[in-house]
C-alpha positions in Angstrom: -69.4 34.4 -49.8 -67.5 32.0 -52.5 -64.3 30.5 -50.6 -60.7 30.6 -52.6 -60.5 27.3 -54.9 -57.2 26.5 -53.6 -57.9 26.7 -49.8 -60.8 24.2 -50.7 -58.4 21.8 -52.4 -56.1 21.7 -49.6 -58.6 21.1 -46.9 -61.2 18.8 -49.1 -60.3 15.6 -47.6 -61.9 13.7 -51.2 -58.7 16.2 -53.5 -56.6 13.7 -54.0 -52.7 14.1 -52.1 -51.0 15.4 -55.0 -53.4 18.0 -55.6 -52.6 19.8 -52.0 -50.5 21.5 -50.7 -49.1 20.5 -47.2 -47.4 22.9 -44.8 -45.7 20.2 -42.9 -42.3 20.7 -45.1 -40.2 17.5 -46.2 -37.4 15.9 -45.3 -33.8 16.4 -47.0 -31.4 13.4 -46.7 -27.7 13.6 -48.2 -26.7 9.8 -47.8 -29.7 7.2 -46.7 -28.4 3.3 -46.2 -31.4 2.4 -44.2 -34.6 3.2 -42.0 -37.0 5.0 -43.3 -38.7 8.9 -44.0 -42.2 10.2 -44.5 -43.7 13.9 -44.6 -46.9 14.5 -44.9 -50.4 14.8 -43.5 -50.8 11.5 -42.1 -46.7 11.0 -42.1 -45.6 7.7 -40.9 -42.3 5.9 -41.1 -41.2 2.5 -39.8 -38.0 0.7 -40.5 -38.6 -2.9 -38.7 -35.7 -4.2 -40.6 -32.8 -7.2 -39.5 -29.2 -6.3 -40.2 -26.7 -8.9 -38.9 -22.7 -8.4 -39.2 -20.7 -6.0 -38.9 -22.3 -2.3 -39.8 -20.3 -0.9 -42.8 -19.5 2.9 -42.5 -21.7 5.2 -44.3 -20.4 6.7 -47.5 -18.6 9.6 -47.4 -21.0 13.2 -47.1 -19.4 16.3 -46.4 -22.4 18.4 -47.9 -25.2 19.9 -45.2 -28.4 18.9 -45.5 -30.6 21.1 -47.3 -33.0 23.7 -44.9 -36.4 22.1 -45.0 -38.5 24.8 -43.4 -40.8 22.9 -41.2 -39.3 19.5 -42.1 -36.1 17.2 -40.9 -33.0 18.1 -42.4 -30.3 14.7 -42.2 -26.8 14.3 -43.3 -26.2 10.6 -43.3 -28.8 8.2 -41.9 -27.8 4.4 -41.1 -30.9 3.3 -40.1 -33.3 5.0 -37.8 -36.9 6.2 -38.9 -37.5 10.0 -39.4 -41.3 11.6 -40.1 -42.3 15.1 -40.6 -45.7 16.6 -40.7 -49.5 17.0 -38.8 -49.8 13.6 -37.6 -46.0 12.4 -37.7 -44.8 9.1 -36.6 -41.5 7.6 -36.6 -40.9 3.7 -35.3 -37.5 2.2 -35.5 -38.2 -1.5 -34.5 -34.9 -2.6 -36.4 -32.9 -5.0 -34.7 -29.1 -5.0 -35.3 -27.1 -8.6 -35.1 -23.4 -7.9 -34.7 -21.0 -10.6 -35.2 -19.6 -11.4 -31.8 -16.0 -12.6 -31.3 -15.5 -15.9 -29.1 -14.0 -13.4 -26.4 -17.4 -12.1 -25.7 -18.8 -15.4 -24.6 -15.8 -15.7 -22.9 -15.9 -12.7 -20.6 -19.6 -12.9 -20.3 -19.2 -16.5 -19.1 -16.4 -15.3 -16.8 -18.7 -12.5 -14.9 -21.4 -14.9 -14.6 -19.4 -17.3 -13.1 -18.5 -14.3 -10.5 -21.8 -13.1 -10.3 -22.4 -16.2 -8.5 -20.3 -15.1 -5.7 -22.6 -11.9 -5.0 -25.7 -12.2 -2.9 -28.6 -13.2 -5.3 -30.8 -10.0 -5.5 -33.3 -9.0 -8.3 -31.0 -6.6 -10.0 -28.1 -9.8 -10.1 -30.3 -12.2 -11.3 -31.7 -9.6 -14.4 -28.4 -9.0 -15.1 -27.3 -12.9 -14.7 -30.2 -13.2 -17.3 -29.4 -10.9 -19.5 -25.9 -12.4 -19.6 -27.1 -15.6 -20.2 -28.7 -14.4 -23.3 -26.2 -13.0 -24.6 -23.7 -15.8 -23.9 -26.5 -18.2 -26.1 -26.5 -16.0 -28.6 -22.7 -15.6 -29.5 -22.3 -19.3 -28.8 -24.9 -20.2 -30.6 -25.1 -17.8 -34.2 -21.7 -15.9 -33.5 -23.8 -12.8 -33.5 -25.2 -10.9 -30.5 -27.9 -8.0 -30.9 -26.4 -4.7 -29.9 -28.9 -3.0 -27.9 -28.7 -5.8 -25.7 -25.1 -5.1 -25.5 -25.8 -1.4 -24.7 -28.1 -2.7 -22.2 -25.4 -4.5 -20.3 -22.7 -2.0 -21.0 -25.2 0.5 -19.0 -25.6 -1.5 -16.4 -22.2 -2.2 -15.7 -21.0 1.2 -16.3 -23.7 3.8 -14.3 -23.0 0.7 -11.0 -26.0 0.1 -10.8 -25.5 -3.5 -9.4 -22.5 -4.5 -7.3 -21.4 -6.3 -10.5 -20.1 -3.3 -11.8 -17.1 -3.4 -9.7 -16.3 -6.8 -10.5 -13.1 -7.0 -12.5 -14.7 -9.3 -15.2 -17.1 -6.4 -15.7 -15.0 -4.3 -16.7 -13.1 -6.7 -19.7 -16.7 -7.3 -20.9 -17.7 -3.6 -20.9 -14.2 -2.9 -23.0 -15.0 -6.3 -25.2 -18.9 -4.3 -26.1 -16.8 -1.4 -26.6 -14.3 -2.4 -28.9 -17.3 -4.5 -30.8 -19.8 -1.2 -30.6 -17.0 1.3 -31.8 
């Protein structure tokens, strides 16, 4: 029994890419200003890039993005990684610097200086740590990464040290959240 020409081509791992079809869909994007997209059989996207300063806004979209049956459909992407298709795979390693302002290191200095008043447990001394690298960082380049700031917002936030009630905790959570937006 002969087999359809076309079902060989798409399965024949030696057809070359362009030649077959793929039924994992694409991916439509309306305004792109970083990261990275793949679709496809062996899909794989990656953005492992360093932005440092202050993130611009995106540019104006007000379209939708197009209905990609099967596929990833994305109005405005800043950075990220997005993959479609059989054996998908998205990785955003990016790391974001934002510029600090000296009242970071200020406040961060401040609560560490409290935290010293608190009984030293595991969770204090992470979060002492964690300060403490931050506080080198903005002293140091004027820039502080920002998922380490989210880190310590969370922590300070959910309570889930006795920090969080301290009063310098809360002027550095509103400092990350006037920086983060």
């Amino acid at each position: 029994m002969a087999q359809d020409p076309q079902t060989d081509a798409e399965t024949d791992p030696e057809t070359p890419p362009a030649t077959r079809s793929s039924a994992s869909g694409g991916i439509s994007i309306g305004v792109m200003t970083g990261g990275a997209a793949a679709t496809g059989d062996r899909a794989s996207a990656e953005d492992r890039s360093r932005r440092a300063g202050t993130p611009t806004p995106p540019p104006s979209y007000t379209g939708a993005p197009t209905n990609v049956p099967g596929g990833i459909g994305i109005g405005v992407m800043t950075g990220g990684a997005a993959a479609s298709g059989a054996d998908a795979k998205a990785v955003d390693a990016s790391e974001q610097l934002l510029d600090a302002p000296p009242e970071l290191a200020m406040t961060v200095r401040m609560l560490r200086e409290h935290l010293g008043m608190l009984n030293r447990t595991p969770d204090i001394a992470e979060l002492d740590d964690g300060l403490n690298e931050i506080e080198e960082g903005v002293t140091s380049t004027g820039q502080v990464r920002r998922d380490r700031l989210q880190w310590l917002r969370d922590r300070l936030t959910l309570g889930a040290t006795a920090a969080a009630g301290l009063a310098s905790a809360t002027a550095v959570v509103e400092t990350i959240a006037q920086l983060t937006g």
